[in-house]
C-alpha positions in Angstrom: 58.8 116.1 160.5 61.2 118.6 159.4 63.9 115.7 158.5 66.0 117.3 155.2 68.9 116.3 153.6 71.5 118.7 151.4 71.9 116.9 148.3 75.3 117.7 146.4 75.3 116.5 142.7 79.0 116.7 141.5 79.9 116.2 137.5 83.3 115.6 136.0 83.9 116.1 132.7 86.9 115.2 131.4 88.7 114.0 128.1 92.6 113.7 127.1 94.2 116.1 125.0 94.2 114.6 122.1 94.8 117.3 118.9 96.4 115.6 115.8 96.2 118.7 113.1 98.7 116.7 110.5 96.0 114.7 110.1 92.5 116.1 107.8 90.3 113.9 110.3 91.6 112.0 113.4 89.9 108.8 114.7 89.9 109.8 118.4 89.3 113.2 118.4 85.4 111.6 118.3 85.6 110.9 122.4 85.4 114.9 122.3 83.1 115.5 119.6 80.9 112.9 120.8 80.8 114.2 124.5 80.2 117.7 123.3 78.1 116.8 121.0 76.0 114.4 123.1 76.5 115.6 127.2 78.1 118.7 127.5 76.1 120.9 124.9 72.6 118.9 126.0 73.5 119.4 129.8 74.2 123.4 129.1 71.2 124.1 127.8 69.3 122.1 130.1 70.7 124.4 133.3 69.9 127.1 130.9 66.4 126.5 130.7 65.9 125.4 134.4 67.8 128.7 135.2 64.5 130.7 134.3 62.5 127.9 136.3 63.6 127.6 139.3 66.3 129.5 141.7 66.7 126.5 143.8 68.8 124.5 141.4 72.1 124.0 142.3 75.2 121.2 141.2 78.9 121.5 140.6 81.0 120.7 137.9 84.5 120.3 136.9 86.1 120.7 133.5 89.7 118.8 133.3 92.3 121.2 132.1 92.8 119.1 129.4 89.4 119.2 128.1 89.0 122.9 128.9 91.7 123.2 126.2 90.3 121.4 123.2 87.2 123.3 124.1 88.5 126.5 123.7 91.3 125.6 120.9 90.1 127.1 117.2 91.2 124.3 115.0 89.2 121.7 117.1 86.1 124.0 117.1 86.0 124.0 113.5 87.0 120.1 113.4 83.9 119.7 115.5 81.4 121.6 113.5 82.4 119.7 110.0 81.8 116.8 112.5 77.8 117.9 113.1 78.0 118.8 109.3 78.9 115.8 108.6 76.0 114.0 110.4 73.5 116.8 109.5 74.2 115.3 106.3 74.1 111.7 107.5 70.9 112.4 109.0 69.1 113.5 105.8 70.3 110.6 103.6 68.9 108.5 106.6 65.5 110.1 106.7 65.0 109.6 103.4 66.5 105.6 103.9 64.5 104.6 106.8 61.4 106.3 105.0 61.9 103.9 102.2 63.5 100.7 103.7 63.1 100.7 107.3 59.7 103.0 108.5 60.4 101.5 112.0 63.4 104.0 112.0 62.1 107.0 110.7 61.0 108.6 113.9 64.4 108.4 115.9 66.0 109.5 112.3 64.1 112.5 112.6 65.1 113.4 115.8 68.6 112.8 115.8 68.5 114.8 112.5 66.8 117.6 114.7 69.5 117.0 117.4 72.7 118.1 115.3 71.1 120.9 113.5 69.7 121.9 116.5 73.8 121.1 118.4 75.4 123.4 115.5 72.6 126.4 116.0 73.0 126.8 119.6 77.2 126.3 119.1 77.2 128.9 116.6 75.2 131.6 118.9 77.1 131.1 121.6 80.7 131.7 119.7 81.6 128.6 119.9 82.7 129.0 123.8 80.5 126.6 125.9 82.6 127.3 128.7 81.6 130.9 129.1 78.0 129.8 129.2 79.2 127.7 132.1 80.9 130.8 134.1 77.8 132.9 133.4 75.8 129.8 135.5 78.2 129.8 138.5 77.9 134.0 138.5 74.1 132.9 138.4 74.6 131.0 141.9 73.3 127.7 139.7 76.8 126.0 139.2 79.8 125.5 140.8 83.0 125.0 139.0 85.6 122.9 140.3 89.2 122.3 139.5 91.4 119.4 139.0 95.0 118.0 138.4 96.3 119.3 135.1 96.1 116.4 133.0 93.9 114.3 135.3 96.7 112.2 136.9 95.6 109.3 138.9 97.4 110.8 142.1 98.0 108.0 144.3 100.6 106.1 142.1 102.7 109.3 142.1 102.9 110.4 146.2 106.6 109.8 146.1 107.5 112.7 143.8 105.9 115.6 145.5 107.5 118.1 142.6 104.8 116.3 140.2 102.1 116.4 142.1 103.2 119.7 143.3 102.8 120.6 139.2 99.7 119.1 138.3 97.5 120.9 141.2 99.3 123.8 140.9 98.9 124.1 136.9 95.6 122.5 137.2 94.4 125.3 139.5 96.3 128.2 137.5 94.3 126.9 134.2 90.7 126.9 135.7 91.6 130.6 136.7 92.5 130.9 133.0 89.6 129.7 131.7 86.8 130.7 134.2 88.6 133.9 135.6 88.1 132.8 138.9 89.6 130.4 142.1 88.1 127.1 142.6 87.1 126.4 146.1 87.2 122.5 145.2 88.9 120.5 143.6 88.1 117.1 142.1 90.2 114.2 143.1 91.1 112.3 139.6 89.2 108.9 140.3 88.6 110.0 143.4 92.2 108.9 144.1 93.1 109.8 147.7 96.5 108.8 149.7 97.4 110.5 153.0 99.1 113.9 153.3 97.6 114.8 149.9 95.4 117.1 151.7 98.4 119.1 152.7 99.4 120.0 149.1 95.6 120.8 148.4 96.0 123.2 151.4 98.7 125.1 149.9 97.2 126.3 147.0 93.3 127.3 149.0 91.7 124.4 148.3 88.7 124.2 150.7 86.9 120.8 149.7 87.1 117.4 147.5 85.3 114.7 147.0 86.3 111.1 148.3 84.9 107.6 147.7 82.1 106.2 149.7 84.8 103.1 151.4 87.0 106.0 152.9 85.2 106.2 155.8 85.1 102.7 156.8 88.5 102.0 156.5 89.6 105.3 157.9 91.8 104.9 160.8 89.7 106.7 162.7 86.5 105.8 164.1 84.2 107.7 162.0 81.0 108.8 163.8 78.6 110.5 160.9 79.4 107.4 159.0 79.7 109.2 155.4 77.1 111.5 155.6 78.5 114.8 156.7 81.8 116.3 155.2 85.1 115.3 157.1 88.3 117.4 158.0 90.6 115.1 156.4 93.7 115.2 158.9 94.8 118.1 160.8 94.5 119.8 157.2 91.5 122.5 156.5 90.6 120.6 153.5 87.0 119.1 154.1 86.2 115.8 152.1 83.2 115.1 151.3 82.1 111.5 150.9 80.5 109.7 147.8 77.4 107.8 148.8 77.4 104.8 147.1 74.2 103.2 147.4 72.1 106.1 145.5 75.0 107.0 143.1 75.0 103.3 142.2 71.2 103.5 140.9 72.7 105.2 138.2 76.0 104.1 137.9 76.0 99.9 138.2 76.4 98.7 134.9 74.3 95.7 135.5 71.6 96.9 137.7 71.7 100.7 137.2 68.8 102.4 135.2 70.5 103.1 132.2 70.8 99.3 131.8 66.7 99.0 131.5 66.1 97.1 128.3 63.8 99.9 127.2 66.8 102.5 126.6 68.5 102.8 123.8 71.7 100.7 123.0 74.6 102.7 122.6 76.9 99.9 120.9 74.6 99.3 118.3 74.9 101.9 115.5 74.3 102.3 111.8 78.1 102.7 111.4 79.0 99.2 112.3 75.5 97.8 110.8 74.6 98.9 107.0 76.8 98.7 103.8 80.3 100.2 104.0 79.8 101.6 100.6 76.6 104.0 101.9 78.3 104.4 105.4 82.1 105.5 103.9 81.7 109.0 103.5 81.0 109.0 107.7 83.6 106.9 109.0 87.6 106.7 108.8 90.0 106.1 106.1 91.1 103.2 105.4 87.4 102.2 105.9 87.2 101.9 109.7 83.8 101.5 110.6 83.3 103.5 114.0 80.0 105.3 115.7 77.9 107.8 113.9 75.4 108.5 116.8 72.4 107.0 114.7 71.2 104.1 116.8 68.0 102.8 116.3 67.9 100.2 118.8 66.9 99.1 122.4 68.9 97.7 124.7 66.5 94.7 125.5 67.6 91.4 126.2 71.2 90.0 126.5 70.0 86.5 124.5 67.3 88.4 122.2 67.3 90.2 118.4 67.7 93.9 119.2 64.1 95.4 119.0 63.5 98.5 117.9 63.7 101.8 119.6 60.9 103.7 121.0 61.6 106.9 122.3 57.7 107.1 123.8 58.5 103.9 125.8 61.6 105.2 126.8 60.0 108.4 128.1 57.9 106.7 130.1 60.5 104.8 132.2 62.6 108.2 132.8 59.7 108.9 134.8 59.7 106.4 136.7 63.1 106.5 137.6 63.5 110.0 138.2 60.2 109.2 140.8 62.3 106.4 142.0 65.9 107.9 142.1 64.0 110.6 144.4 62.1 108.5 146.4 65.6 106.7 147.4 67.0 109.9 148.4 64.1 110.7 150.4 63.7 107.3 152.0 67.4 107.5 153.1 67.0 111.2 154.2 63.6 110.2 156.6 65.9 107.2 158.0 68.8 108.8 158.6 67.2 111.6 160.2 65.0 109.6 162.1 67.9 107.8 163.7 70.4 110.6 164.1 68.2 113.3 164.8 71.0 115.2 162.4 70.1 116.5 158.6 72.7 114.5 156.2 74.9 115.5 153.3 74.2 112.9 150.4 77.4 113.7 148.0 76.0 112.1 144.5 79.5 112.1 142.5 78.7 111.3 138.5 81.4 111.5 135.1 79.0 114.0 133.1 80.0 112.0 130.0 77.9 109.0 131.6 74.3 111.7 130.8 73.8 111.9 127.0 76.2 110.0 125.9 76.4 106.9 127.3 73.2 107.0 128.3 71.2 108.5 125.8 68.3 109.2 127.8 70.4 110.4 130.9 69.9 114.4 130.3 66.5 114.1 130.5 66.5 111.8 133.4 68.9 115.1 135.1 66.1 117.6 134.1 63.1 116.0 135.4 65.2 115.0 138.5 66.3 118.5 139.2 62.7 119.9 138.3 61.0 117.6 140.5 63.3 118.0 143.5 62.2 121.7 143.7 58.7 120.0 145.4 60.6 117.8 147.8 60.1 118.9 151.4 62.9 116.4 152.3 65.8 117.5 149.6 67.7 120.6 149.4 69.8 120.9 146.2 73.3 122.3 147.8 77.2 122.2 146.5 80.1 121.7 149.2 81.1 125.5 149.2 77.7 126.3 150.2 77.7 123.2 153.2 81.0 124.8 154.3 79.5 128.6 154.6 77.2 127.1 157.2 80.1 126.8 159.5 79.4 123.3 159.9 81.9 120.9 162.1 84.0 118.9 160.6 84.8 115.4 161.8 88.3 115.2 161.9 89.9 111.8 159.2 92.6 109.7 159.2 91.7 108.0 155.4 93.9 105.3 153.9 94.8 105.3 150.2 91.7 105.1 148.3 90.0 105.4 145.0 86.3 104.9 143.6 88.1 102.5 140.7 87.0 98.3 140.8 88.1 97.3 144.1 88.4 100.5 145.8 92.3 101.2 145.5 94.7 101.4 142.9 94.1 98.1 140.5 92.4 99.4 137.4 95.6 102.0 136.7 98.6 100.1 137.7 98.2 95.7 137.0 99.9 93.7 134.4 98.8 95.6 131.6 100.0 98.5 132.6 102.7 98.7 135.3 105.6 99.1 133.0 105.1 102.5 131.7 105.6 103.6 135.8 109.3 102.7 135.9 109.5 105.1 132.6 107.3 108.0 133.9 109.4 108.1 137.2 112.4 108.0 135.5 111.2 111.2 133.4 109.8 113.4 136.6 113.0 112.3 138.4 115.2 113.5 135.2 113.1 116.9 134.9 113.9 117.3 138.6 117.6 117.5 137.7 116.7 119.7 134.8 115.4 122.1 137.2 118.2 121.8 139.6 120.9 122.0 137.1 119.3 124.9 134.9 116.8 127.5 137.7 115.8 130.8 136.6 116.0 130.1 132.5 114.5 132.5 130.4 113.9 132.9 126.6 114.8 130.0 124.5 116.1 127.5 127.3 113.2 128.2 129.6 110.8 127.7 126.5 112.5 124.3 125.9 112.6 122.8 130.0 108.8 124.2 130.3 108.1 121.9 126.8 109.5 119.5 128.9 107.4 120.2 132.1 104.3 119.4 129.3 105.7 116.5 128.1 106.0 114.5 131.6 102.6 115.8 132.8 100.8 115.0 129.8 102.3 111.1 130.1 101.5 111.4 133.8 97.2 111.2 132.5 95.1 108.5 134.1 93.9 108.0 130.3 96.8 105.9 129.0 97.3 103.1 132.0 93.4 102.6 131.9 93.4 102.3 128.3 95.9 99.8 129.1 93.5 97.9 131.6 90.6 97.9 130.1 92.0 97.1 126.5 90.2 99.6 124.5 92.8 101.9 122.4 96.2 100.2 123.6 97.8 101.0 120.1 96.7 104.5 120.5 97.2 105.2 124.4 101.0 103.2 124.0 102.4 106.0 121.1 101.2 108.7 122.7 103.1 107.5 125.9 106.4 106.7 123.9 105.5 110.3 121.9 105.4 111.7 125.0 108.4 110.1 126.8 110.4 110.5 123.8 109.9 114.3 123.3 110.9 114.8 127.2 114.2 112.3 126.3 114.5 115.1 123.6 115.0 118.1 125.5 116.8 116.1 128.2 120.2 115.0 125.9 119.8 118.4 124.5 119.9 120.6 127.6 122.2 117.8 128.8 124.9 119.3 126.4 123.7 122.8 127.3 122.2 123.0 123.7 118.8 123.8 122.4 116.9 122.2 119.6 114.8 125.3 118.2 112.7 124.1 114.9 111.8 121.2 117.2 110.6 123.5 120.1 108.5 125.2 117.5 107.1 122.2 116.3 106.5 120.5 119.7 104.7 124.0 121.0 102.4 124.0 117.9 101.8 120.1 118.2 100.7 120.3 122.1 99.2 124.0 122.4 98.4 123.6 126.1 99.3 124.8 129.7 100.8 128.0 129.1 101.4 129.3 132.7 103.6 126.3 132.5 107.0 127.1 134.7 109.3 123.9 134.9 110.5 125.3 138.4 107.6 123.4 139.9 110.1 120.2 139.4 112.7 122.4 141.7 112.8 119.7 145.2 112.1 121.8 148.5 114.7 121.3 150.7 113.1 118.7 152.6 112.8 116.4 149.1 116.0 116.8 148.3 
């Protein structure tokens, strides 16, 4: 009696900055379009609604800097809505296909045809600024926004140079306060990647909380007494982290056992673009003819050996039910145990990418909603984000973590292995050549400070997480290896220029226009402290 848990549901959103303008269409500006599109529009309006339900709703989010950017870049918005034109006008031919050749269709047609013209409508009234909508939500007391490293660089593999992780937090804060006019109180460790005295640079900037992975605790250094389930004072720092809990995340997030794997959802790799005639399908996919997703899927997931059955969406509903019922029931079961044996309340930290509700998991919104709604009748639950925990004036446990992240075996080995540790020796070399920069040339301004902060850009947007995991999992290597050597190349640029005291100015212009982004950008950040000298 009286056992309650605060339950702290934390989304990441994040996608690289990828703008390619010389091109009319560009094949991977889809991973945005299909996340807004799919998660980030459908999980805004969901809070929205629940906002005039129910006060007792509460989550935080994070928006990367990177994606924060494309959001809010003009070009990109208009890209994206001759994107939902373009299936708007998909979806019609296909309503009037399925009617005719495939009936068994016709119903999921229908609503995905609903979906986009329903997307572009609510885009539209809101001005095209989803981000806004988001701030309006945290001044509601529903959401709370995080922060995170500038271009969601996996942290660990850079400790040595403290000027570049020095610039990504610092940048990373100064663009959330940019785009949400107001200081993050936490700040989201890029895959969850944790190594010791990180905490200190967090503390620098007013940092109060982050998240770590679940295994932190039990190969702290420390004896760990709470055992994960209240937030910990990581160090001698004031930086509380607050531990992932792995065994209820993981009901959602295993990729074999997890819900969204039921064999009643829909499939997300099987889509119209890959299955029906390329001369039908040509109009919606990329030149030269590369077939690619369209987001009309018609079919379930169900067996590995079996024909692909059909989807149905009434099935479907009927198992997000019983998961959300089940996905509660765990948190309760583990709440009533945990109190029972502790006599203490605990703090279940439930850390998700938002990208995984909606779009990978088609019926992963509506799983959210009912889980949120539902929650609001469980004695046992109290929906709660970190800042909140820490008004309390709870203790924290004091730390000592190791290195740590929440990637495949719990450290460092999906972002640097032997698909990908060569571009390290090159992105070192760069952060250790714009340290010189900034030693040789302090204080620029105009033209030359222009062309070192394009330069500062340059090495933090090759510094992304995106490009060695590309590399390891094997999906866009082409893609994810130019924009490394683009990248690289354009810092080399500025370095034999400024090298012979010169600058290149139609190339500036160009590169400015090309990557529009971090514009508190100050290359001074790369300026060694005495004690990194």
């Amino acid at each position: 009696m009286g056992a309650k848990a605060s339950v702290n549901l934390i989304l990441h959103a994040h996608s690289p900055y990828v703008r390619h303008l010389e091109y009319p269409k560009f094949l991977e500006e889809n991973w945005l379009f299909e996340s807004l599109c799919e998660s980030y529009i459908p999980l805004l309006r969901m809070l929205m609604d629940l906002r005039n339900v129910s006060s007792g709703i509460r989550l935080s989010i994070c928006f990367s800097p990177t994606l924060c950017t494309m959001l809010c870049d003009d070009p990109l918005r208009e890209r994206f809505v001759q994107y939902l034109l373009s299936r708007i006008e998909l979806g019609e031919k296909e309503v009037e296909r399925c009617a005719d050749q495939a009936p068994e269709n016709l119903p999921m047609a229908r609503i995905y045809l609903e979906k986009y013209r329903s997307c572009l409508s609510f885009y539209e009234d809101c001005g095209r600024d989803i981000l806004s909508q988001f701030a309006k939500l945290q001044e509601a007391g529903m959401v709370e926004l995080v922060a995170t490293a500038a271009t969601h660089c996996y942290l660990p593999l850079y400790q040595s140079y403290k000027t570049a992780v020095r610039a990504q937090i610092e940048i990373g804060i100064k663009s959330h306060i940019r785009f949400f006019k107001s200081a993050p109180a936490g700040f989201w460790l890029p895959e969850c990647g944790y190594y010791p005295g990180l905490e200190k640079e967090l503390e620098k900037y007013g940092v109060k909380w982050c998240q770590i992975p679940a295994h932190s605790i039990i190969t702290a250094r420390n004896r760990i007494e709470s055992a994960g389930y209240q937030p910990v004072r990581l160090y001698d720092s004031s930086i509380a982290g607050f531990p992932r809990d792995w065994s209820i995340t993981n009901l959602v997030w295993s990729d074999t056992t997890g819900y969204p794997c039921d064999p009643d959802y829909r499939e997300f790799y099987r889509d119209i673009g890959y299955d029906l005639d390329l001369d039908y399908i040509r109009p919606y996919i990329h030149e030269p003819d590369v077939r690619v997703f369209t987001g009309y899927k018609y079919n379930a997931i169900t067996g590995r050996d079996e024909d692909k059955r059909p989807y149905d969406p009434s099935v479907a509903q009927k198992k997000i039910d019983l998961h959300a019922d089940n996905f509660l029931y765990h948190l309760r079961r583990k709440t009533l145990s945990f109190c029972a044996e502790t006599k203490t309340s605990p703090v279940l930290n439930l850390c998700f990418d938002a990208e995984l509700f909606g779009h990978r998991w088609y019926e992963g919104i509506e799983f959210l909603r009912r889980v949120l709604e539902r929650s609001q009748n469980e004695d046992t639950l109290e929906l709660t984000t970190p800042s909140v925990i820490l008004s309390r004036g709870i203790e924290c446990e004091r730390a000592e973590l190791n290195e740590c992240s929440w990637g495949r075996g719990g450290y460092s080995d999906c972002w640097l292995d032997s698909e990908n540790s060569w571009l390290y020796r090159h992105t070192h070399k760069a952060i250790e050549r714009m340290e010189e920069l900034a030693r040789r040339f302090p204080g620029q301004r105009s033209l030359k400070c222009r062309f070192l902060n394009q330069a500062a850009r340059e090495v933090l947007l090759a510094m992304a997480s995106d490009w060695p995991y590309i590399l390891h999992d094997k999906t866009s290597v082409i893609y994810a290896e130019k924009r490394l050597r683009n990248h690289l190349g354009s810092f080399n640029v500025v370095y034999s220029n400024m090298c012979k005291n010169s600058v290149h100015t139609e190339w500036l212009v160009k590169a400015e226009r090309r990557n529009a982004i971090f514009p508190e950008m100050d290359y001074n950040l790369f300026m060694p402290q005495d004690n990194e000298q």
